[in-house]
C-alpha positions in Angstrom: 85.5 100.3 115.2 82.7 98.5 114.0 79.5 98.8 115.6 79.3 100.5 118.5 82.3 100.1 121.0 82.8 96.7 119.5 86.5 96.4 118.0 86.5 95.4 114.0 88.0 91.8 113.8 91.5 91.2 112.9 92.3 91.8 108.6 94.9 89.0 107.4 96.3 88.9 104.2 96.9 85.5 103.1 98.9 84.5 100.0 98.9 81.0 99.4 99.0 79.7 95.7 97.6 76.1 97.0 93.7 77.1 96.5 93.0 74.0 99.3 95.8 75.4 101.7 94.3 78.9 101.3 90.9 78.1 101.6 91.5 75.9 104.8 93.5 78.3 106.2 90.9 80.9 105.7 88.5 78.7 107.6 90.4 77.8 110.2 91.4 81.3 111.0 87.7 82.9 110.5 86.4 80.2 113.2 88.8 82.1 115.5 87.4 85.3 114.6 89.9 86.9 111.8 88.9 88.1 108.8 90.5 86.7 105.9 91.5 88.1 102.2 93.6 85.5 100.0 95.6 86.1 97.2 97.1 83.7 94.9 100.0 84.8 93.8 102.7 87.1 94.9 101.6 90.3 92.3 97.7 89.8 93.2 98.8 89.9 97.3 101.1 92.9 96.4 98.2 94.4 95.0 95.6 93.6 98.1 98.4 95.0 100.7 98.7 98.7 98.9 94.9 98.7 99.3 95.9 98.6 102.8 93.4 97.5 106.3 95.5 94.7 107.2 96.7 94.0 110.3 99.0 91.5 109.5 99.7 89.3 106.7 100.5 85.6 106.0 103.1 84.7 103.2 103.8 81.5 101.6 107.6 81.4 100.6 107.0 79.4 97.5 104.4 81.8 95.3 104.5 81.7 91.1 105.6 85.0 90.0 107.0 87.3 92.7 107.8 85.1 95.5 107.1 85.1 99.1 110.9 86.7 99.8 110.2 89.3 97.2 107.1 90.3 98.4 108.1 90.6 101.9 111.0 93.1 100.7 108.5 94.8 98.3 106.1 95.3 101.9 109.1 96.3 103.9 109.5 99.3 101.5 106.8 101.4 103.1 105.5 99.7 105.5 106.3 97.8 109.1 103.1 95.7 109.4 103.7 92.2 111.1 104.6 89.6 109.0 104.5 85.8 109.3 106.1 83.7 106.4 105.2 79.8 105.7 107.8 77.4 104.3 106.5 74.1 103.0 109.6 72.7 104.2 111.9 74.4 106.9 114.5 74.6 104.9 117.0 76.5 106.4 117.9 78.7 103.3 114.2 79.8 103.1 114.0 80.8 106.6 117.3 82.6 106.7 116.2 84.3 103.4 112.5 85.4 104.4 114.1 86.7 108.1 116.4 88.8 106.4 113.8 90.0 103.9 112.2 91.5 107.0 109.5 88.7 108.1 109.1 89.0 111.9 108.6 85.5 112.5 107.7 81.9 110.7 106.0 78.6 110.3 106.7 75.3 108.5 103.7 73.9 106.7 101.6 71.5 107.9 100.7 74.4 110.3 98.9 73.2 113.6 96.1 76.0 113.5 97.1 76.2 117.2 100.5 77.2 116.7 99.5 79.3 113.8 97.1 81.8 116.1 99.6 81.7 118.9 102.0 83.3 116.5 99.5 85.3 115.1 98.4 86.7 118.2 101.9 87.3 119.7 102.8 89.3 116.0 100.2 91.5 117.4 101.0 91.9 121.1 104.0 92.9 119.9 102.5 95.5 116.7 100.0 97.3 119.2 102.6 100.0 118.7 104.3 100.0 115.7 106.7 102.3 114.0 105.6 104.0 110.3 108.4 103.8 108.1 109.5 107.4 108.7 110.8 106.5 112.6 107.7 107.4 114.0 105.2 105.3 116.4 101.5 104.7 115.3 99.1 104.1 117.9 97.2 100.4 117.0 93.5 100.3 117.7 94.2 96.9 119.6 94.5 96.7 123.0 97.7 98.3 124.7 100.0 96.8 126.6 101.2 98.0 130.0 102.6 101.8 129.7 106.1 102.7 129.7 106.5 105.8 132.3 105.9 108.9 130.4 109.2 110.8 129.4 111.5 108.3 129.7 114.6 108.8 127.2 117.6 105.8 127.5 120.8 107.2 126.1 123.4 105.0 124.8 126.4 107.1 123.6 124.7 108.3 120.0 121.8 105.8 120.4 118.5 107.3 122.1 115.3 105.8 122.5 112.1 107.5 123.6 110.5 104.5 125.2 107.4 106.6 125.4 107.0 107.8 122.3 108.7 104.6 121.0 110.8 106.3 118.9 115.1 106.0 117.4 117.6 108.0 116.8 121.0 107.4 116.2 123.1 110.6 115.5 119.8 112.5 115.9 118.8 110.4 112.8 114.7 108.8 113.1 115.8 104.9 112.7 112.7 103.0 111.5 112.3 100.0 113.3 110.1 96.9 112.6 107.7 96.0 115.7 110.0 93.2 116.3 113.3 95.0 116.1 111.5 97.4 118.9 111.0 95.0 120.8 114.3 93.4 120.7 115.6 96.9 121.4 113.5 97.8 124.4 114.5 94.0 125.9 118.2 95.3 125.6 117.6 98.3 127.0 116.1 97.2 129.7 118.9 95.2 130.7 122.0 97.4 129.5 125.4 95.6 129.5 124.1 91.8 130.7 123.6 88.9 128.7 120.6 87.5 127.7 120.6 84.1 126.1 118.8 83.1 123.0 115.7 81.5 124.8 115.2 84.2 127.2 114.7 86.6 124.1 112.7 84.2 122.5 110.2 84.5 125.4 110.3 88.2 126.2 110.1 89.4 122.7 108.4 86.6 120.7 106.0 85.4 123.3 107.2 81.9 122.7 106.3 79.9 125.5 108.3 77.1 124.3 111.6 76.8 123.0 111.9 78.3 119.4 114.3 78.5 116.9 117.1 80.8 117.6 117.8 81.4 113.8 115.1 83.8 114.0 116.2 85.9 117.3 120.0 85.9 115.2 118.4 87.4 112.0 116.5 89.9 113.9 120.0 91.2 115.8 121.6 91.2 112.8 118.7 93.6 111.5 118.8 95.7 114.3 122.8 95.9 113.8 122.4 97.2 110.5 120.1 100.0 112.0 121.8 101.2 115.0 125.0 100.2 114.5 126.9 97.0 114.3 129.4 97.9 117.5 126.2 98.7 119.4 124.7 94.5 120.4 128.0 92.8 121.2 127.5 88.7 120.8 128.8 87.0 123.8 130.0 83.5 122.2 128.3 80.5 123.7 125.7 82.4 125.6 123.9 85.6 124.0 123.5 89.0 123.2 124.5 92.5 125.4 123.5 96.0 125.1 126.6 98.0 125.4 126.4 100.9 127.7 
């Protein structure tokens, strides 16, 4: 907290090498009420994040030195803050590539400072809990989202998930899960053995509230297979994902 009861303001991390892309950025977010530390290069925001009091940070793909992939991977070592990557172009390769590096979403530059904060602010809807790297859930100081009922455990063969506690298990194994893959998770589990499509998830568990691209609910499955188990999501060709029972 700040002063008083009043909540401290939002701490991005941006790295941006483009000094007028970074400063704008900065501006336009700060009128919105975030507070802003930029980095220039990939080692320098590397750096800034293991000082740590971000809530969230903003990567440019494209960075001299370590790049906006590497960095994201270097992050995802210790810790499960929400992460946005921007690609100059769209390029397919460097969306695939910073989605499986463990970004929870993206952005093609020009960014509409519009669109930019919506994403922002549905990365953190979706952080208010998120998991520490050891499997464990971390209470944010933002402000919570409606409470699952107290004790409730779902059991999928070896697969168990305090929705509570927001904690995984597999085999009685902690699985770490990024805020997004939780997400993804509880959606399933909440609807055990039916399909959802691709748009439906993008609503429920990315806040989109138009239609997104579906690489990025793909990638996260994919993620989430590697976690708890590829046999676990089955894909239903032509329409979506299931939970298996």
């Amino acid at each position: 907290m700040a002063d008083g009861d009043t909540p401290a303001p939002v701490s991005i991390l941006l790295v941006e090498d483009d000094e007028v892309i970074r400063r704008s950025l900065a501006l336009a977010l700060e009128r919105y009420g975030y507070r802003v530390t930029g980095a220039a290069d990939g080692l320098s925001g590397l750096e800034l994040f293991r000082e740590g009091g971000h809530d969230l940070l903003l990567l440019d793909v494209m960075l001299p030195g370590l790049d906006g992939i590497g960095l994201c991977r270097r992050i995802r070592e210790s810790s499960m803050d929400p992460i946005l990557m921007m690609s100059a172009r769209g390029d397919a390769l460097d969306v695939v590539s910073g989605l499986e590096a463990g970004a929870d979403d993206y952005v093609v530059k020009p960014v509409d400072t519009a669109v930019l904060v919506a994403r922002i602010r549905s990365l953190l809807r979706r952080a208010v809990y998120a998991p520490t790297p050891d499997g464990t859930a971390a209470a944010s100081a933002r402000p919570e989202p409606p409470s699952p009922e107290p004790g409730t455990r779902l059991v999928f063969g070896d697969l168990v998930i305090d929705t509570a506690g927001l904690e995984v298990s597999v085999a009685g194994r902690a699985v770490a899960l990024a805020p997004t893959e939780l997400r993804l998770l509880l959606e399933f589990a909440a609807n055990p053995g039916i399909v959802l499509d691709r748009q439906t998830l993008l609503r429920n568990v990315w806040d989109y509230g138009w239609d997104g691209d579906s690489r990025v609910v793909d990638l996260c499955v994919q993620r989430l297979r590697k976690k708890i188990g590829a046999e676990r999501v089955e894909t239903v060709r032509g329409f979506g994902y299931k939970l298996r029972r």
